[in-house]
LOMARTI-975617 format. One record per residue: y, z, x negated of N, C-alpha, C in turn; residue in one letter. Coordinates in pm, whole numbers, plus 50000, padded with zeros to 5 digits. Layout:
residues N
YZXYZXYZXa...
//
This chain:
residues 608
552435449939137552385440039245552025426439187x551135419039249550935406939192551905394039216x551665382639144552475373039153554035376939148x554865367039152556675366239114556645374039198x556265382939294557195396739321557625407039250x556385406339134556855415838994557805416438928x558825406239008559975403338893560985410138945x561005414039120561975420239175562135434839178x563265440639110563025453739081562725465139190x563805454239296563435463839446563295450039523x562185454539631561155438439715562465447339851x563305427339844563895427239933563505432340062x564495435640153563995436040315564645431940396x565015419440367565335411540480565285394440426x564965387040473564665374040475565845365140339x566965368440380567995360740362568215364740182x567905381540194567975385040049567145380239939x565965380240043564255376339965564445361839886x564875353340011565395340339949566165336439811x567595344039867568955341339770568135350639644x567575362039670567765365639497566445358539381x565565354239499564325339439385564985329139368x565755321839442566395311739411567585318439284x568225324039290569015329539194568105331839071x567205340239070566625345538965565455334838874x565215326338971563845314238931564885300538861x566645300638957567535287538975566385274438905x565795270638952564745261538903565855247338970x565415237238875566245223938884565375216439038x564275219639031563665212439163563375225739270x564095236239273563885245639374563635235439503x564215229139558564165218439679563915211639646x563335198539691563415187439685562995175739814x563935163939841563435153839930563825142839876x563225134139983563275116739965564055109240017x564665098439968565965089440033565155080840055x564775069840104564205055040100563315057539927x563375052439845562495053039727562845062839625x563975073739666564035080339532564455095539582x563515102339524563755120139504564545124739452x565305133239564566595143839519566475155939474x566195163739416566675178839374567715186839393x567115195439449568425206739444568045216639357x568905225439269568635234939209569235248039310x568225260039232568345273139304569785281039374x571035276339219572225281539286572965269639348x572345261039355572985248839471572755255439577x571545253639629571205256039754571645272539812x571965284039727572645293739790573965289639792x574675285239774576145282439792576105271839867x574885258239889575085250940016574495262040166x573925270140166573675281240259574745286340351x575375294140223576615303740218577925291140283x578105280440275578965273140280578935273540481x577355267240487577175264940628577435277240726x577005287840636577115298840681578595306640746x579305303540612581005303640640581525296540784x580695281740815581445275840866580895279541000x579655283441028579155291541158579915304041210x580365309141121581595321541106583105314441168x583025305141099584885300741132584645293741290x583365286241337583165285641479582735297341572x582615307541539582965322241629581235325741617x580335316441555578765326541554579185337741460x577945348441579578085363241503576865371941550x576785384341476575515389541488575095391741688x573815383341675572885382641789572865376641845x573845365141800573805351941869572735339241859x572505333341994571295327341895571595312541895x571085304541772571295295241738570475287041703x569965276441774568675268241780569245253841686x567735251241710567655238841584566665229141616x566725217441669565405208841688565655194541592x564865197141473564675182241348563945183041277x563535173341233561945168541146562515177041000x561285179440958561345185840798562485179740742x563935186940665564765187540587565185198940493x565855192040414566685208540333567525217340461x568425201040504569415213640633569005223340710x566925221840760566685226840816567015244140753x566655243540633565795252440556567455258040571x568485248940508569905253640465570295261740620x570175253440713571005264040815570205274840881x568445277440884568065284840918568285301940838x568725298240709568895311540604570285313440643x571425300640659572635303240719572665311940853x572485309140984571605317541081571485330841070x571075334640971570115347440985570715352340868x572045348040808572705359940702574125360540789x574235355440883574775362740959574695370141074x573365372441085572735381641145572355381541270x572605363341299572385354941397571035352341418x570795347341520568685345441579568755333041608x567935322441475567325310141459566215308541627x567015296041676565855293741772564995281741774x563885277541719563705265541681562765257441758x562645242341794562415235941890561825226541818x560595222141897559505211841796560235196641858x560145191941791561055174041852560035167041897x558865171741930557995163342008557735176242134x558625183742178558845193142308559105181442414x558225183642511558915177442637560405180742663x561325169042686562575173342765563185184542822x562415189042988562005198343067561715210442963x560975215242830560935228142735562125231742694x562525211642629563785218042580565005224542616x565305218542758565835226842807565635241942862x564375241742903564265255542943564345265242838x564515261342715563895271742543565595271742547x566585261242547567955264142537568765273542623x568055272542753568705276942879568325292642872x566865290742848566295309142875566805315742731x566975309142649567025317742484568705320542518x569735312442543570915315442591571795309942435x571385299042408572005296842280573415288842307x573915294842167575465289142180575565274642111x574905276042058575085261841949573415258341911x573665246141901572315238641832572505221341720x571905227741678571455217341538570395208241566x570825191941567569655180941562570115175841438x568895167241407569095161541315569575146541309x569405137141431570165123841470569625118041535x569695101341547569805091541652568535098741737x567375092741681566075096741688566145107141819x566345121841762565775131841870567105135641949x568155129141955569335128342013568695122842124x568125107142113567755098042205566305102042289x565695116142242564485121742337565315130942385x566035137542350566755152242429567635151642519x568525140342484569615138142511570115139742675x568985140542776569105146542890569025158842930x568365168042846568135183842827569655192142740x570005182142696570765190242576572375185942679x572325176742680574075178342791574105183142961x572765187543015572725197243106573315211043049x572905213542957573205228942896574395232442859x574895238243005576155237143020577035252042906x575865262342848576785274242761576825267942615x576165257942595576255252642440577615249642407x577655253742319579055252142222579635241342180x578295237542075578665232841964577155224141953x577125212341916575945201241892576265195041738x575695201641680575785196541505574765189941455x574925175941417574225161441381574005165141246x573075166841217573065162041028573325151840979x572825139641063573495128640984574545124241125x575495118841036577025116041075576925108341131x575715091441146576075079941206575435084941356x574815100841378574085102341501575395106241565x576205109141562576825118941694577265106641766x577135114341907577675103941981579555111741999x579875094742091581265096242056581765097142188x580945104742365581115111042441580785124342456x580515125342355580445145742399580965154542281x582125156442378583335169342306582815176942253x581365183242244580975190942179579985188942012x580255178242018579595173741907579935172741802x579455175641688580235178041555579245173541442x579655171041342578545168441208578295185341151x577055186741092577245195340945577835191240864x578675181940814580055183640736581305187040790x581635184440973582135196041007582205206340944x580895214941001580665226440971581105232540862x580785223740760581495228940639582325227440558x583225216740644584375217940581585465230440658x584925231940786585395243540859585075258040803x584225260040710583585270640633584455270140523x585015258640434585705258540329587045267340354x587915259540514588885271240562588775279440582x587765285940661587425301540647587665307840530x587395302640415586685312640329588445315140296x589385308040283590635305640199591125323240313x591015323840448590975332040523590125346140502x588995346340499587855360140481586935352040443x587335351240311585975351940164585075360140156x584835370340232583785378240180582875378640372x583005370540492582865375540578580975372940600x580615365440509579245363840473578855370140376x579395378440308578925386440222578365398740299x579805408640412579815416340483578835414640573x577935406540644576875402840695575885402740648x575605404040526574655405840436574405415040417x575635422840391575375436240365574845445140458x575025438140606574555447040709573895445140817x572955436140725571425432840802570325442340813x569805445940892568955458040955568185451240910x566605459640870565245447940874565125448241000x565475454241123565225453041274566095447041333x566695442841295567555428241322566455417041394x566555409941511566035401741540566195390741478x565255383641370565385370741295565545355441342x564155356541468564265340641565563625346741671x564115334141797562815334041886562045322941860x560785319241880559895309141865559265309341955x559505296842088559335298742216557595290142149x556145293942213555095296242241554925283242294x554205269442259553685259442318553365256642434x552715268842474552175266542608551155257142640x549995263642657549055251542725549085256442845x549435266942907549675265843090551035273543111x551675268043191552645277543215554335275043130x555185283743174556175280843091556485286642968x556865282042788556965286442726556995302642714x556745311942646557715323142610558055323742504x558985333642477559965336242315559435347442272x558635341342137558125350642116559715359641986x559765370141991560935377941906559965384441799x560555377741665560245384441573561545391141475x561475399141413562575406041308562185398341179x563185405241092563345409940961562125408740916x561965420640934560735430940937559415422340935x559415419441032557945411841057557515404440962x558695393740916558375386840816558145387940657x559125400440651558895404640503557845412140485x557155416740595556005421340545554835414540531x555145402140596554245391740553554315382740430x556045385640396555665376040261555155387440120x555415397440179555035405440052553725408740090x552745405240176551345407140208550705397140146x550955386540206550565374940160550965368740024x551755376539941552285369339790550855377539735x550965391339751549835401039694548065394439719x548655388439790546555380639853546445372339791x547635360339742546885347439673547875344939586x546965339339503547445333639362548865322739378x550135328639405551265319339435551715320439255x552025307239199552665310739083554085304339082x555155305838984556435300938987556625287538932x555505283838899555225269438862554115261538943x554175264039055553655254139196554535243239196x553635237639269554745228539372554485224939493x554875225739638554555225539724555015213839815x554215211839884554805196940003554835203340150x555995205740216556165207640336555985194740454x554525195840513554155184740586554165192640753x553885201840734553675208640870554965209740938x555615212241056556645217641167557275226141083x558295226441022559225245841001559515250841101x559435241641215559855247941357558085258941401x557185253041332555855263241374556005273641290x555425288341317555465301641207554485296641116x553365291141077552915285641016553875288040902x554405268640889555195263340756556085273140756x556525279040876558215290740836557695297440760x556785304940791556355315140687556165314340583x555165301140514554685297040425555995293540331x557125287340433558365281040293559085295040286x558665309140365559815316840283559155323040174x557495324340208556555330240102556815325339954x556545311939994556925295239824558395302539797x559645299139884560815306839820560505315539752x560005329239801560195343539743559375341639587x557995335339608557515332639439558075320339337x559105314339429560265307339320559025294839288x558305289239395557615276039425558285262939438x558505254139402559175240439393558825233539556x559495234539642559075229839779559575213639805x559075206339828559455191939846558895191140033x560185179340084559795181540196559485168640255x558145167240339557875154540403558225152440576x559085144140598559285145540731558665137840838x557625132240796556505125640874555365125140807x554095124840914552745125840880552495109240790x553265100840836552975089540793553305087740648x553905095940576554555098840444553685106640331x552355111940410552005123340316551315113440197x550365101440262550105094040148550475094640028x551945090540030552445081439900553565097539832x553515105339924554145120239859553075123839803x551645127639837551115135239771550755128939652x550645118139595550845108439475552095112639397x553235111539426554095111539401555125124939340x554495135239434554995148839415553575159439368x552515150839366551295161239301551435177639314x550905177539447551125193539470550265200439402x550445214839385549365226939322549085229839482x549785237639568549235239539672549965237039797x549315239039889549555232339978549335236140166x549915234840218549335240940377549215228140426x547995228140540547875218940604547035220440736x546735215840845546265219140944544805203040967x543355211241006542155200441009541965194041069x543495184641160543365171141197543745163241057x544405166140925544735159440849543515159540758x542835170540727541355165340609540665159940737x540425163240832539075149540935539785135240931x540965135040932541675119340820541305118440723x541235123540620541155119640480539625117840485x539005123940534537485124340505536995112340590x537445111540715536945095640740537255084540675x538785084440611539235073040519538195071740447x537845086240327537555082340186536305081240248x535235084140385533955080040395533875065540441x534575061140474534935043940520534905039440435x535945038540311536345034340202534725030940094x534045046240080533065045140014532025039940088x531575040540219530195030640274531305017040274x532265013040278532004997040302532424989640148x532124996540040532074993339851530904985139890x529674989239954528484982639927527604981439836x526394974339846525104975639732525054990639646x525544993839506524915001739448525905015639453x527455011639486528295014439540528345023439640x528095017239713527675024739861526315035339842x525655039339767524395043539765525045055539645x525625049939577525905063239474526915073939580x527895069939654528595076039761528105088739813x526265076839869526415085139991525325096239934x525195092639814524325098939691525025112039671x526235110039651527615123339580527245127939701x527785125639792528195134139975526655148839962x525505138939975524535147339996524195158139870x524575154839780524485162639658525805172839658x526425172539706527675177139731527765184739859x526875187739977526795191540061525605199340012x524925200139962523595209939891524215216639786x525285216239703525645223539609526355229439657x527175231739748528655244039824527765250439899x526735243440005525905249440055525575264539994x524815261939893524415271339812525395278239762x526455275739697527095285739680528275292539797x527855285739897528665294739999527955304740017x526525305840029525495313940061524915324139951x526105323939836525725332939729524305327239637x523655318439674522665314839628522815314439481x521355307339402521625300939284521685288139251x522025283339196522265267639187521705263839094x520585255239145519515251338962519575242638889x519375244938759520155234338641519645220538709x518925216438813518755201738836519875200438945x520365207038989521225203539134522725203339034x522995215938981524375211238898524595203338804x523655198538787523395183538684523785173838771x523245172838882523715165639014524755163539035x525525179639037527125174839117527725176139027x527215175038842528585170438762528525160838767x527065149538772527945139838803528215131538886x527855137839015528625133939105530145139139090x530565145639078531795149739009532605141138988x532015136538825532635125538759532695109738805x531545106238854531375096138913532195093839064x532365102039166532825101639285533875109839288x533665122239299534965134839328535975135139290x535605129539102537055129339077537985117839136x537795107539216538405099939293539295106439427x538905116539480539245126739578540185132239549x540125135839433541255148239408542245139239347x542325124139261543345118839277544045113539353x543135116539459544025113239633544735120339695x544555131339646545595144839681546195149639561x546915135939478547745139539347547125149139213x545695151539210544985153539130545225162239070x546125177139112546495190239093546335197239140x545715199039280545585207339416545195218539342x545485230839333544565242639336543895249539415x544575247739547543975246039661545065246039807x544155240439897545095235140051544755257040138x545745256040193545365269440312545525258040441x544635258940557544175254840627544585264140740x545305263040873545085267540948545175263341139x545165266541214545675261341378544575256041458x543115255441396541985254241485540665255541343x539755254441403538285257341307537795241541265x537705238341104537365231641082536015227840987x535255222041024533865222741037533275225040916x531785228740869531445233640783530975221740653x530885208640747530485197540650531435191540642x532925190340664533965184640558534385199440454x534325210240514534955220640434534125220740274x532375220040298531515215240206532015211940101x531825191440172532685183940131533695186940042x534645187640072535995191639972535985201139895x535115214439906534605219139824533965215739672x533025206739741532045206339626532845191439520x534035186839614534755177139537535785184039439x535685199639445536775202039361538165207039474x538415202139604539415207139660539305217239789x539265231239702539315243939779540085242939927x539825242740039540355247840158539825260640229x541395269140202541005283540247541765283740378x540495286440471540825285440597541515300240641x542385300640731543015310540706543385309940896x544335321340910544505325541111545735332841076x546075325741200547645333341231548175330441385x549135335241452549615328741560551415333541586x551725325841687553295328741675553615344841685x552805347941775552995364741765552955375941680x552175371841542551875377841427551665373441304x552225364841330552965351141205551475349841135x551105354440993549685344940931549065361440883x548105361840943547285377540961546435377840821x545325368540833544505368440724544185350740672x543325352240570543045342140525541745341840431x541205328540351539675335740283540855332940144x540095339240024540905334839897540155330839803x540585323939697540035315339602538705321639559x538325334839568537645341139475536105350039582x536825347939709536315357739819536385346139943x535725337539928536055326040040534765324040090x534295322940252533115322140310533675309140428x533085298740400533435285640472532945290640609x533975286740746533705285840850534105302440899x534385309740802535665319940827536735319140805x537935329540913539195326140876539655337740780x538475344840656538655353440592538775367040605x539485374240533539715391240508541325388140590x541545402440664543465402640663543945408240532x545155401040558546225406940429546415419140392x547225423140344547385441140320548245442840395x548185456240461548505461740562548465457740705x547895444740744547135441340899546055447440899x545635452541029544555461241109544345446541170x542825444441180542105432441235541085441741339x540895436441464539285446441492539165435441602x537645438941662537085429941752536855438341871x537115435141964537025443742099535815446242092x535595458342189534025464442229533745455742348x534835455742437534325448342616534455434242636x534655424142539534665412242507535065401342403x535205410942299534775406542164535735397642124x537295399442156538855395842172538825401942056x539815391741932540025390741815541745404141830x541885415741807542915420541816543915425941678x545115425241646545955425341570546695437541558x547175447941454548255455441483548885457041331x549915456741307550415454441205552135456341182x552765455141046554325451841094554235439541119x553485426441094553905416241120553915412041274x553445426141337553265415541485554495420941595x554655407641681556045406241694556375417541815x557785417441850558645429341917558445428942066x557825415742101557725414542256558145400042263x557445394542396558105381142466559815388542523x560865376342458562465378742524562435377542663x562695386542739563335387742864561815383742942x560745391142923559535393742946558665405242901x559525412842953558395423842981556925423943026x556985420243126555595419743220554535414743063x555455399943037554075391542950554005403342797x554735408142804554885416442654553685428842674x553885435642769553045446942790551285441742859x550945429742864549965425542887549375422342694x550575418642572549745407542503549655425242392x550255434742433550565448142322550525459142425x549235465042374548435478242430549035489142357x548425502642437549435510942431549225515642286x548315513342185547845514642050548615505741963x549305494942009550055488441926549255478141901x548085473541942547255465841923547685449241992x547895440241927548265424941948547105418242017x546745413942169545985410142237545635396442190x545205391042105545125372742039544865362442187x543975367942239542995357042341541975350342266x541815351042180540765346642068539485355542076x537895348442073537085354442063536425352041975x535765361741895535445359041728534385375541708x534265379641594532895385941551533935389441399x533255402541322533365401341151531745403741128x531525396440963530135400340946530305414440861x529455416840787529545434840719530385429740601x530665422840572531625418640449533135417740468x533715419540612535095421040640535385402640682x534695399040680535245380640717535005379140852x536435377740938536245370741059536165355841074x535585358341220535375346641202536025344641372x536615330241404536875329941541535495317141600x535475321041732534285314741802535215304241942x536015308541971536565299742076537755308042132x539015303342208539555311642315538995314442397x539455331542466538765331042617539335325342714x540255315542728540135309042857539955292442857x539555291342688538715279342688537595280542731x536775290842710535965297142744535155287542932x534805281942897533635279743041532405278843093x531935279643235530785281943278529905270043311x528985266043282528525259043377527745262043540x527215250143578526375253543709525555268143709x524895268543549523335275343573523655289643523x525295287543478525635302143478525535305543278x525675295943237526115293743047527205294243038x528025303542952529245298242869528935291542731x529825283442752530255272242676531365273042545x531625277042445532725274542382533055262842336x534275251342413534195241242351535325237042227x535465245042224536065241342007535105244541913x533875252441896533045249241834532195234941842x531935231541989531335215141968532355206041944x533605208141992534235199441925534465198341768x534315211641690534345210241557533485202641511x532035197641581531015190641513531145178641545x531365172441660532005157641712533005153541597x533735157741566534995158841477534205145741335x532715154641325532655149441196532315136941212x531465130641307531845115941306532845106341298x532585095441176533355090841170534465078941294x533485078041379533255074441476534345081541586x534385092841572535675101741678536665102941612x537655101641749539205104941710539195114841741x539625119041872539525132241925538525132542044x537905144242007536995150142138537395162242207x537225160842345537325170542462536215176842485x535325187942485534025191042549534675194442649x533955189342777534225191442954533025196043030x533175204343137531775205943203531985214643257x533315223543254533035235943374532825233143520x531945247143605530885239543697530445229243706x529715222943610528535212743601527605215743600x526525203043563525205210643535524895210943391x525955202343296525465200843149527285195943090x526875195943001527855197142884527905178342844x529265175342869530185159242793531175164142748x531585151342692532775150442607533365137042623x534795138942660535275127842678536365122542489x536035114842495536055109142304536905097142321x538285097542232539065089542227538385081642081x537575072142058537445066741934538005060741819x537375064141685538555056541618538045044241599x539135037641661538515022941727537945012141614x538635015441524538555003841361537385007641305x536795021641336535265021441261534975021041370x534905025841510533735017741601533575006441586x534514994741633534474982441584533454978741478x533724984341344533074981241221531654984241240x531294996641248530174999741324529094986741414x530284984141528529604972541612529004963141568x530164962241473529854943841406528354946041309x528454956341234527604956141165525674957541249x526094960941361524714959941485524834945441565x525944935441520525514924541544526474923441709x527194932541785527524934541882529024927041885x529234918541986530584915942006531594926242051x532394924141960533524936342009535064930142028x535094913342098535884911942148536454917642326x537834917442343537674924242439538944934542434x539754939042545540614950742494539934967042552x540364972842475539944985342501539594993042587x540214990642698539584992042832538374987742840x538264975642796536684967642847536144975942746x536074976242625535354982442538534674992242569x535695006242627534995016742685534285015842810x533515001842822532935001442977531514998542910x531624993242759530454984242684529744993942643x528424996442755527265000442711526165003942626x526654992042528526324993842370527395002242312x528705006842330529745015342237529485026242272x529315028842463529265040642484527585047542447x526575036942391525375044342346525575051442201x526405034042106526055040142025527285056041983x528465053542043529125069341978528175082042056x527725078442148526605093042206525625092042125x525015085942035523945084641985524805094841821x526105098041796526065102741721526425121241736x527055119641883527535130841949526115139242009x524815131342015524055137542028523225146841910x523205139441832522635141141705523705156341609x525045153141597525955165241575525525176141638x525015178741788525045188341852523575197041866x522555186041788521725189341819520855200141774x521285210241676521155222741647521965233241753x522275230841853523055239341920522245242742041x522235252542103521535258042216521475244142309x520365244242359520275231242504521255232942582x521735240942616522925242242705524115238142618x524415239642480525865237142474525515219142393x524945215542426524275203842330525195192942451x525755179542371526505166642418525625160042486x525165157642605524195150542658524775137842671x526355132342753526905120642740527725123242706x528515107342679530225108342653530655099342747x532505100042742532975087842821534285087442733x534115073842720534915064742603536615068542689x537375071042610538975064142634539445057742541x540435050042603540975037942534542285043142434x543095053542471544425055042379544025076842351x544455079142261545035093042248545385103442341x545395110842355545955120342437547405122542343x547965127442431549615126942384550625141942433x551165141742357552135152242420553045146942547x553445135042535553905128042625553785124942757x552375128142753551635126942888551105140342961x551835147842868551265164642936550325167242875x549225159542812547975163542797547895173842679x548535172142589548745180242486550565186942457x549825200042342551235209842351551825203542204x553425208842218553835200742074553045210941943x551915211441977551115220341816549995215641820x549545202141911548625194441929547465201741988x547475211142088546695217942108546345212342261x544955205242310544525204142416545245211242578x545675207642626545715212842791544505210542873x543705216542865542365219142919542415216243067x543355226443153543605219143291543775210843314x544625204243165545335191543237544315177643277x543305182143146542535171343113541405174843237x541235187543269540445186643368540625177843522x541835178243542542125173643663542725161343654x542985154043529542835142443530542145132943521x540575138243486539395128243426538655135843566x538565139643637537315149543728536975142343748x536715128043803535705115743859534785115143673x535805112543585535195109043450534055121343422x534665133243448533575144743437532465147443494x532755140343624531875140343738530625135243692x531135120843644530255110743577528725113443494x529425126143393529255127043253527895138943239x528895149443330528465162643347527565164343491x527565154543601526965161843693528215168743746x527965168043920529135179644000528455184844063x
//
């Protein structure tokens, strides 16, 4: 078996074991690690099983017991990590809640999952929930991680030092009653529910086991190069299967995990904690790549020209070797030194160790993937979803940009015959939506086959690839479908866009409504001599902004069939938000929503 699974004489089967016996067997001094205000903590391997086991005790001495479920809504921590393994070695079902969930989810994910107790982490998401969470009238127990959050009207509220100092009495009582739970964990044991974002409709729970997951971490340890001397930065949700998966995978190969609990943090962490590898999702490299392309056109004079010198030399060299080509001693003369001269600036921006990022949660385009490529920083784009946790991926050695790779060992991948639906069957895919039948026997055919909603293709080499959802999927007037996450992948690359919408069902042509990033439009302006006083509103009315970002949205698209090609745009002034409905807490577009809130704007754009 490849990688630190070789070390286990028998490959655990169940989550909790997989954990405790790498942490035991690796006890590494930075097994964990986080940040106080300016200084990094460590935990070592047999810390953190005995801070587990502690919480665990004390979930025991408050009456949790096998099948109970026990939710959790807080930004990246150890506690997270500590009480979700607590949870689930007693044979209890982790229910976990993104803290940017509308209110209205959260309650409904507490109410429909039927949980007894839940874990926040303080003031913060106390003060968004805090109307969802004291409706819920079967909750138990409300456990604060930090102590200055609890409030001091609700009887049910307690710290995690509660918890465990209530675990300390237990144990003086039945010392072994977390052991005995251990011992008699099924791999078909239900592990969590992970209620489903939802872009229409109300959440579902999706139920995964044991099972599901260990066959993903022992799939996925065997696919890529995990070594016991990584180090990893947890930037993504643990509340998404994504990072869950990924931090029990890093556990099981005895990976150094450090955790970031805001996007605004990754800066000065990834400096700081110099990852080997890393997960991340391609709203964060279409950041980095507009920074470091900002950064390098506004150096100037000879500066600016060697830049944009590297970029193009650097987009002709991955080129080619994405395409198996040969690369001729004048072009790799090129990108060493562009290399040396530019790239290596890149990779000390991402702590100058990366071995490489896995990429996953939408398609990210072929000229930043290039890009980072040919700078030295591998992104292996990779697919997964809550229903079948992380299927496949491309790997260091077997990687085709603008695929989401080969599946792991032992996933069945295939592409429908009657509409070309990306389908799944595997142990990793999950047991059914909870207390949804109906939706369960619609998403799992009678073959065992996992329905994605994803439409995608493989070429003869085994690499899928995805092309759009089908119910992103739209028509226009003349009777075209449209996939609009592929044009939005190309909008993307201007530096010029924040986020783009492609809009147009029943129209006669294809827009995009484009939230800009306002500090290089601006810059942009000035440099055409254009006043760009004014607030943002007015801005998006200015005829010159709205030419020139179409003047780049045209040009992106313009290898694309006449029909799916950007004919206009229409400027907005702020983000789309979870806040506003428009988006799900996994940042994923609400397509209706946006439809029926802009329809005059579409009207505009597209023709009605």
């Amino acid at each position: 078996m490849a990688n630190n699974l070789a070390g286990f004489e028998n490959i655990p089967q169940t989550i909790p074991h997989f954990c405790f016996e790498s942490f035991r067997r690796h006890n590494k001094s930075d097994a964990l690690a986080y940040k106080i205000e300016s200084t990094w903590n460590y935990i070592n391997g047999e810390a953190v099983i005995e801070r587990i086991k502690r919480i665990a005790m004390g979930l025991a001495a408050l009456g949790v017991k096998e099948g109970d479920r026990v939710a959790i809504i807080s930004e990246n921590r150890p506690e997270w990590s500590f009480v979700d393994l607590a949870i689930l070695s007693l044979r209890a079902v982790n229910v976990p809640i993104y803290t940017t969930q509308a209110v209205e989810q959260i309650r409904f994910i507490l109410e429909n999952s039927g949980a007894k107790m839940l874990f926040i982490s303080g003031k913060k998401i106390w003060k968004h929930a805090e109307n969802a969470i004291r409706s819920v009238e079967q909750l138990e127990k409300v456990v604060f991680f930090d102590a200055d959050g609890r409030p001091d009207d609700d009887s049910r509220a307690v710290t995690l030092a509660d918890v465990e100092k209530a675990g300390d009495e237990h144990r003086k009582i039945d010392a072994d009653v977390v052991e005995r739970s251990l011992a008699e964990i099924e791999t078909t044991d239900l592990a969590t529910i992970i209620y489903t974002s939802g872009t229409t409709g109300e959440p579902k729970g999706v139920m995964l086991t044991h099972e599901n997951f260990v066959s993903n971490i022992v799939a996925i340890s065997k696919g890529l190069p995990i070594r016991s001397t990584d180090r990893s930065l947890a930037v993504l949700p643990l509340s998404h299967i994504f990072e869950r998966t990924v931090f029990y995978v890093l556990c099981a190969n005895g990976v150094s995990i450090h955790y970031c609990a805001a996007f605004d943090q990754i800066a000065s962490h990834l400096q700081e904690v110099k990852p080997t590898i890393m997960t991340a999702v391609p709203r964060l490299f279409e950041q980095v790549y507009h920074k470091i392309v900002k950064k390098g056109k506004s150096a100037g004079g000879w500066k600016t020209k060697l830049f944009d010198w590297a970029l193009i030399v650097g987009q002709e060299y991955w080129a080619v070797k994405d395409n198996h080509g040969r690369v001729s001693p004048s072009l790799a003369a090129k990108h060493a030194l562009a290399n040396r001269l530019v790239f290596s600036k890149w990779r000390d921006g991402v702590g100058g160790h990366l071995r490489f990022f896995v990429s996953g949660g939408a398609p990210l385009s072929k000229k930043l993937s290039y890009a980072f490529w040919a700078a030295g920083i591998p992104i292996l784009q990779g697919y997964g979803m809550t229903e079948a946790c992380v299927t496949c991926a491309n790997r260091p050695e077997d990687s085709k940009v603008g695929s989401i790779g080969t599946p792991f060992e032992g996933i069945e991948m295939k592409i429908a015959v009657k509409d070309s639906e990306v389908l799944i069957r595997g142990k990793n895919v999950m047991q059914g939506y909870y207390n949804n039948p109906e939706a369960t026997a619609l998403a799992i055919d009678d073959e065992g086959f996992y329905h994605t909603g994803d439409v995608g293709y493989v070429d003869t080499d085994g690499h899928f690839f995805i092309t759009d959802r089908i119910k992103d999927l739209f028509k226009l007037s003349n009777g075209k479908y449209v996939a609009p996450l592929q044009v939005e992948s190309l909008l993307k690359q201007s530096p010029l866009v924040s986020q783009p919408v492609v809009v147009g069902s029943g129209r006669k042509q294809v827009g995009a409504l484009i939230v800009p990033d306002w500090d290089a439009l601006k810059e942009a302006m000035k440099d055409d001599g254009v006043d760009v006083s004014g607030s943002r509103e007015e801005l998006c009315e200015n005829p010159q902004f709205i030419k020139r970002v179409q003047r780049d949205a045209v040009e992106l698209t313009r290898e694309l069939s006449d029909y799916e090609r950007v004919k206009r745009v229409y400027l907005l002034p702020r983000e789309f938000s979870i806040d506003k409905g428009e988006m799900t807490p996994t940042l994923k577009i609400k397509r209706n929503v946006i439809d029926e809130k802009y329809e005059e704007a579409i009207d505009e754009i597209c023709g009605s």
